[in-house]
C-alpha positions as a LaTeX table, in Angstrom:
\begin{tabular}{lrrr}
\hline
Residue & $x$ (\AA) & $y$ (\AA) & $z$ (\AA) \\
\hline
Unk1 & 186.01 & 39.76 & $-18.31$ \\
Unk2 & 187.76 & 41.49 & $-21.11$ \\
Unk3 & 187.59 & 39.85 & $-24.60$ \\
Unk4 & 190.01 & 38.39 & $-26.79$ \\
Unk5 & 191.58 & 40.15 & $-29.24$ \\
Unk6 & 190.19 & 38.90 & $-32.52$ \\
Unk7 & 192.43 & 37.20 & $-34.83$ \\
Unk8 & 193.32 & 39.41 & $-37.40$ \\
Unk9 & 193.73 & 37.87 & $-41.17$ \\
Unk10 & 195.51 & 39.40 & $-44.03$ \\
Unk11 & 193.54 & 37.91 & $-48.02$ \\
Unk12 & 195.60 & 37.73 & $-50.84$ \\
Unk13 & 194.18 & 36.38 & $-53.97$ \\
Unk14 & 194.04 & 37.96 & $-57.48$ \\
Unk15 & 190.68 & 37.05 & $-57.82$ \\
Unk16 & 188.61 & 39.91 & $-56.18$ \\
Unk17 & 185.26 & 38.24 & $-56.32$ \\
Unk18 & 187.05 & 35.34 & $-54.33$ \\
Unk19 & 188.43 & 37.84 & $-52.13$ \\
Unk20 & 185.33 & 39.47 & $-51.56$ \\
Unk21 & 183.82 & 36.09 & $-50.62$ \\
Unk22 & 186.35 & 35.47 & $-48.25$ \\
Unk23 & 186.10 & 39.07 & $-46.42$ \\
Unk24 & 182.09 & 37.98 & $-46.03$ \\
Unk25 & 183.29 & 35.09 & $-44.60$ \\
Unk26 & 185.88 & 35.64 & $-42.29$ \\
Unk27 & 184.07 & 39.44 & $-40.76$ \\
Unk28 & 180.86 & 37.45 & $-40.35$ \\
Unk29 & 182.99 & 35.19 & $-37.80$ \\
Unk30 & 183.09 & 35.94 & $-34.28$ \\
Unk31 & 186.58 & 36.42 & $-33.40$ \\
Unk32 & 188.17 & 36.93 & $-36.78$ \\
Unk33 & 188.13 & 40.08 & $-38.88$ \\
Unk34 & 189.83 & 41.08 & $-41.99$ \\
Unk35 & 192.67 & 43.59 & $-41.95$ \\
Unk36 & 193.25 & 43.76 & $-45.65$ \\
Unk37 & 192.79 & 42.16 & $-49.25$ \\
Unk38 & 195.94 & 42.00 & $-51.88$ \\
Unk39 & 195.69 & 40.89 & $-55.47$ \\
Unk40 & 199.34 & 40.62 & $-55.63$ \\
Unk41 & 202.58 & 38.64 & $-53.93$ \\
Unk42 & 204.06 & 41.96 & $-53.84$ \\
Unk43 & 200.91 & 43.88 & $-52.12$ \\
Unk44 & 200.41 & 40.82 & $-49.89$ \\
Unk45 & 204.29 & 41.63 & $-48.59$ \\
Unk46 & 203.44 & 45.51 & $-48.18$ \\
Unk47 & 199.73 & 44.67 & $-46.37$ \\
Unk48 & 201.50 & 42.02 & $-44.17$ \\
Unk49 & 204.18 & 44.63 & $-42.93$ \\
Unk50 & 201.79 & 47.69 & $-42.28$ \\
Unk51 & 198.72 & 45.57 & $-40.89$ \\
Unk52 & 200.90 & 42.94 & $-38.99$ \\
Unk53 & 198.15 & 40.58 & $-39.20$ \\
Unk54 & 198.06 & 37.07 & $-37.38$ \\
Unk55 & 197.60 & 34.94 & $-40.32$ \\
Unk56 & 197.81 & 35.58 & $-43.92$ \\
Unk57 & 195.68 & 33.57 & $-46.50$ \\
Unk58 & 197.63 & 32.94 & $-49.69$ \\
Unk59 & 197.13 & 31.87 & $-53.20$ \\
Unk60 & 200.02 & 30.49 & $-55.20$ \\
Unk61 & 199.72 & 31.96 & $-58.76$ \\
Unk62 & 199.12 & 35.69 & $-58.69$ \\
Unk63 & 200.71 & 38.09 & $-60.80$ \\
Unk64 & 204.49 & 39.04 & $-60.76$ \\
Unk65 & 205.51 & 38.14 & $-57.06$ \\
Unk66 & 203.92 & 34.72 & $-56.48$ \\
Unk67 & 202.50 & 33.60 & $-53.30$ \\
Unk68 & 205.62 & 31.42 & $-53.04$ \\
Unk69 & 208.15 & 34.14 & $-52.69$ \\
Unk70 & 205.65 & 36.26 & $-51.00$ \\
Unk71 & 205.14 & 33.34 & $-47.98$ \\
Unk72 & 208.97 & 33.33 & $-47.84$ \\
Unk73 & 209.30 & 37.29 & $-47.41$ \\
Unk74 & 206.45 & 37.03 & $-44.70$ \\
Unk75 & 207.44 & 34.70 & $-43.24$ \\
Unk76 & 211.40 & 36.34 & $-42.74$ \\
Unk77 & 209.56 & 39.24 & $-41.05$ \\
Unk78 & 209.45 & 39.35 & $-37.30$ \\
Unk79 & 206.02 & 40.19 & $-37.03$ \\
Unk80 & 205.03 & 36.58 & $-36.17$ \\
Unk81 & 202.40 & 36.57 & $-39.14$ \\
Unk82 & 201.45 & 32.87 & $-40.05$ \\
Unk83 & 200.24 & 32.02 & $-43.57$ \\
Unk84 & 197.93 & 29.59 & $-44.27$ \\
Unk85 & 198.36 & 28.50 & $-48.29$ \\
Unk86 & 194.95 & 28.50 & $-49.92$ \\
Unk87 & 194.77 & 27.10 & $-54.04$ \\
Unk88 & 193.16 & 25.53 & $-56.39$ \\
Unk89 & 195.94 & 23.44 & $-57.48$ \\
Unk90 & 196.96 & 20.79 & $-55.38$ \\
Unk91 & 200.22 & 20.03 & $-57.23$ \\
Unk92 & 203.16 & 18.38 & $-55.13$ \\
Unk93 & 205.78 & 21.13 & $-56.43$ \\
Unk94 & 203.36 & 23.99 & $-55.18$ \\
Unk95 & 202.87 & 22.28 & $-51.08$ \\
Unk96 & 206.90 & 21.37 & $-50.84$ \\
Unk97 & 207.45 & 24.84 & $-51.86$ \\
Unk98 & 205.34 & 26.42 & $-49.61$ \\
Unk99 & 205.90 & 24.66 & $-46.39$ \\
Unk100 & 209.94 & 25.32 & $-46.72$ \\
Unk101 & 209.09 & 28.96 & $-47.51$ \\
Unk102 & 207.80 & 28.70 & $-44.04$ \\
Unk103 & 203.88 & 28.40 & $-44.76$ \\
Unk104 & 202.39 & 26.84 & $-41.83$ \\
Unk105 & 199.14 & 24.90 & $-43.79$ \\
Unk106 & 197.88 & 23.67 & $-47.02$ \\
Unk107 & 194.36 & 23.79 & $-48.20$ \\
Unk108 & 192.47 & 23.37 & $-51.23$ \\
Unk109 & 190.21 & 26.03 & $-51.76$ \\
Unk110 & 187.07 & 23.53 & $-52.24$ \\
Unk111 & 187.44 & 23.26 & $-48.71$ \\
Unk112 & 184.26 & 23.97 & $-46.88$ \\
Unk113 & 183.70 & 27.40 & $-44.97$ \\
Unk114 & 183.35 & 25.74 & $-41.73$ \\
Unk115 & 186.74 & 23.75 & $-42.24$ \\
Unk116 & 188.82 & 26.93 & $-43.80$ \\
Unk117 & 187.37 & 28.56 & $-40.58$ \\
Unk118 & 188.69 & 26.25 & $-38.08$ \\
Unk119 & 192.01 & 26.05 & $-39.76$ \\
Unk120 & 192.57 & 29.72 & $-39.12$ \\
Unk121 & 192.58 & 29.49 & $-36.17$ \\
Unk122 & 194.95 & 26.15 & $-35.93$ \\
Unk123 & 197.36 & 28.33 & $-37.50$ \\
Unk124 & 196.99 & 31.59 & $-35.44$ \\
Unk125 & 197.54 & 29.17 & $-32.27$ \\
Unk126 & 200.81 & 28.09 & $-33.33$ \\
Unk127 & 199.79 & 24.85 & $-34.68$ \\
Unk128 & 200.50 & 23.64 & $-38.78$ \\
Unk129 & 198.04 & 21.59 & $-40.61$ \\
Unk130 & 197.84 & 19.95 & $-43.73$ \\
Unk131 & 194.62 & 18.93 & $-45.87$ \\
Unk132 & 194.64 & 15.02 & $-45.99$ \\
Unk133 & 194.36 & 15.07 & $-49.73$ \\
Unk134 & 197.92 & 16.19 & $-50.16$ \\
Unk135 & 199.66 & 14.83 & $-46.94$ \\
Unk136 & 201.14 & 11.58 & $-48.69$ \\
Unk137 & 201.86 & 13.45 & $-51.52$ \\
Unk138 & 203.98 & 15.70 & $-49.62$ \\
Unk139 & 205.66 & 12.79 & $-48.32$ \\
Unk140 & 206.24 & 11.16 & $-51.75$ \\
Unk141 & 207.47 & 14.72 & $-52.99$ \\
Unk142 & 210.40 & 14.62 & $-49.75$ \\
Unk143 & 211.20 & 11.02 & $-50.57$ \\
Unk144 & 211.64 & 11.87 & $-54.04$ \\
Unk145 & 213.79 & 14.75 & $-53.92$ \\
Unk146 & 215.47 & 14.48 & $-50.30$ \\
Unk147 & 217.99 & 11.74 & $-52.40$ \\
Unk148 & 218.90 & 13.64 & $-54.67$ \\
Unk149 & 220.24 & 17.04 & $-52.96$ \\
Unk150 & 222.24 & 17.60 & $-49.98$ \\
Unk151 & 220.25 & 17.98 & $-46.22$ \\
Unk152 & 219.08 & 21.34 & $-45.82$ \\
Unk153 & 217.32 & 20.97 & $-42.31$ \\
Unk154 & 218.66 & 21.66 & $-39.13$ \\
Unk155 & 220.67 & 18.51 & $-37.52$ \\
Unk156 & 218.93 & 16.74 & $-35.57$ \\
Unk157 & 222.14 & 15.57 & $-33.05$ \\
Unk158 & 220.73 & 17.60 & $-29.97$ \\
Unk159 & 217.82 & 15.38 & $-29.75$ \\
Unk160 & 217.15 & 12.70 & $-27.05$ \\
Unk161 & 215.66 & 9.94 & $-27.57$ \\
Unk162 & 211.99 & 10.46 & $-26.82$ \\
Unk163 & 212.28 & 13.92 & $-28.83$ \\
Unk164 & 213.48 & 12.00 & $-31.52$ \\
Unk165 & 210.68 & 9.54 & $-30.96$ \\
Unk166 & 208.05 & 12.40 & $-30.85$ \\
Unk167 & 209.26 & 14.20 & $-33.68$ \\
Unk168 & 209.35 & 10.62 & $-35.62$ \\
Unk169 & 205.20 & 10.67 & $-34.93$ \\
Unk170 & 204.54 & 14.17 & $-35.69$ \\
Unk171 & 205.82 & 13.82 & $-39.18$ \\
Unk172 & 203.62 & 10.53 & $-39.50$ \\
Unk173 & 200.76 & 13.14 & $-38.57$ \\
Unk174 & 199.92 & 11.92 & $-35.08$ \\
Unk175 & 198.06 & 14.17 & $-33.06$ \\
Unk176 & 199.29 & 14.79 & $-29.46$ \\
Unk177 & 196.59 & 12.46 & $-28.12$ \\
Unk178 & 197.62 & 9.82 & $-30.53$ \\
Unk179 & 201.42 & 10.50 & $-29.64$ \\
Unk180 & 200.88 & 10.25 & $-25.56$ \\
Unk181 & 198.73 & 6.71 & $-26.56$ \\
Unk182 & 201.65 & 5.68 & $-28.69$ \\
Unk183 & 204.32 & 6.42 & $-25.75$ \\
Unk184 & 202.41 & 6.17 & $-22.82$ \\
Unk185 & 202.59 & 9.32 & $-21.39$ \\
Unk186 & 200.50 & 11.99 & $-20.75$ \\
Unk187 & 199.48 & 15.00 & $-23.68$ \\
Unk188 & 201.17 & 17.85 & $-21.39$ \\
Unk189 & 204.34 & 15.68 & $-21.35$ \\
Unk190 & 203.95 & 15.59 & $-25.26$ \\
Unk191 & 202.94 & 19.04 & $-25.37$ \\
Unk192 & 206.65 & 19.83 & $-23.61$ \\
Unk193 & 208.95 & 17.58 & $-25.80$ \\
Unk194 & 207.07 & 19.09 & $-28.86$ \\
Unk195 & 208.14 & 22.70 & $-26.85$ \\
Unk196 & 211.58 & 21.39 & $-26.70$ \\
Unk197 & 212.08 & 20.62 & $-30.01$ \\
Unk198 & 210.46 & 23.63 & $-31.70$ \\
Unk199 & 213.25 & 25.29 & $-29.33$ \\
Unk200 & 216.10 & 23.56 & $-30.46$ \\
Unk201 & 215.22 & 23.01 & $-34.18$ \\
Unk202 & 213.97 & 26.32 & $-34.42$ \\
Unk203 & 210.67 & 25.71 & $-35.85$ \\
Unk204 & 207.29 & 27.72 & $-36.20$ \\
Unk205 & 204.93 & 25.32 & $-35.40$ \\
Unk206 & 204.31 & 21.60 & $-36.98$ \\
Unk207 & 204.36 & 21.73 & $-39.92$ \\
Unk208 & 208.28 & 22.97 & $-40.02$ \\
Unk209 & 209.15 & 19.94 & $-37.25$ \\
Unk210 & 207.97 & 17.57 & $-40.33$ \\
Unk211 & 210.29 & 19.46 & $-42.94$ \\
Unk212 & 213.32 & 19.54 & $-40.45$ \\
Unk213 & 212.08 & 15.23 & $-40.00$ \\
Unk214 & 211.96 & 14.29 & $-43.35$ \\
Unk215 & 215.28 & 16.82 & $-44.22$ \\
Unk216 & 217.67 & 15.05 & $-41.41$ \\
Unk217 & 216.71 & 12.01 & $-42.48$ \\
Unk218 & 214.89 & 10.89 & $-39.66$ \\
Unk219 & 211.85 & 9.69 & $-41.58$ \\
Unk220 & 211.13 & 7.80 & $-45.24$ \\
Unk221 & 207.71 & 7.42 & $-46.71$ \\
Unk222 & 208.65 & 3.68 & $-45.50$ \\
Unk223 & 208.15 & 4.67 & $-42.40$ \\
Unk224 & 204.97 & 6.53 & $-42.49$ \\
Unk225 & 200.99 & 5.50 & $-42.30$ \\
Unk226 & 199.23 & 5.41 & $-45.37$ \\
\hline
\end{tabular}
């Protein structure tokens, strides 16, 4: 049986003893390996292009080109490459920004080797993940700025119902198990409406169908569990 390709991850972080760390880490792995280490937003663009990697780890404040604008020119590449936001500073300004440059997660970098493991490969599967310390804060950042500016997400007219409905519990942060409990239906049937509206809303993975919820005003803090 042949193997699986191992997923291939892309460091930036202008820190090089962090970097180093995380090279140990991630090549010690079965099924990951490192394709390249950037100190820079700028080299984490150029590394990201040549290497094509499968998921990118990214720190926010690095030298000239800031892992901000470097997730947003990553992310506008068709290479597919998913970046999974990794900093110290978990600041409300810093996750909004991120997730609508098209990052696909949030963690803090205190989180534990085992977790920061397991969340690369969430993202290299397509999924989007958040670390629960700054998931209501996200939400508090939408409801706070959503008001005040026009709606920049896609609309959300070409929804049914249930997609509306599902989309309404992914940006709560239901899982699909806790979404097919909710509706009474099965996962697979969740797993297709959550296919559908990635489709029509033109999404990356989860963590965009919450921006495109909370920016067609589908959603309000409100409306969402604690």
């Amino acid at each position: 049986m042949t193997e699986p390709e191992p997923i291939r991850v892309l460091l930036a972080d202008d820190q090089e003893l962090l970097r180093g760390s995380l090279r140990l880490l991630v090549d010690s792995t079965p099924g990951l390996v490192a394709v390249g280490e950037a100190g820079t937003g700028a080299r984490a663009v150029e590394l990201a292009r040549a290497e094509r990697p499968d998921v990118v780890l990214m720190d926010v404040r690095m030298p000239g080109m800031d892992g901000i604008e470097a997730t947003r020119r990553i992310c506008a590449e068709p290479s597919g490459a998913r970046v999974l936001i990794l900093t110290t500073f978990d600041l409300d300004e810093y996750v909004y920004a991120g997730l609508r440059a098209g990052a696909s997660g949030f963690l803090l970098k205190n989180t534990p080797p085992a977790d920061l493991l397991a969340a690369i490969r969430v993202i290299a599967a397509g999924e989007g993940l958040l670390a629960p310390s700054v998931t209501r804060r996200l939400i508090a950042e939408f409801a706070r700025t959503v008001a005040d500016r026009p709606r920049l997400g896609p609309s959300l007219d070409g929804l049914t119902v249930r997609e509306r409905e599902v989309l309404t519990l992914v940006a709560r942060g239901l899982s699909n198990l806790e979404i097919a409990a909710n509706l009474h239906v099965s996962t697979a049937t969740v797993k297709t409406h959550i296919g559908h509206l990635l489709a029509k809303l033109g999404a990356r993975d989860r963590a965009q169908l919450v921006i495109a919820a909370y920016e067609g005003g589908l959603v309000s803090t409100s409306r969402t569990r604690p």
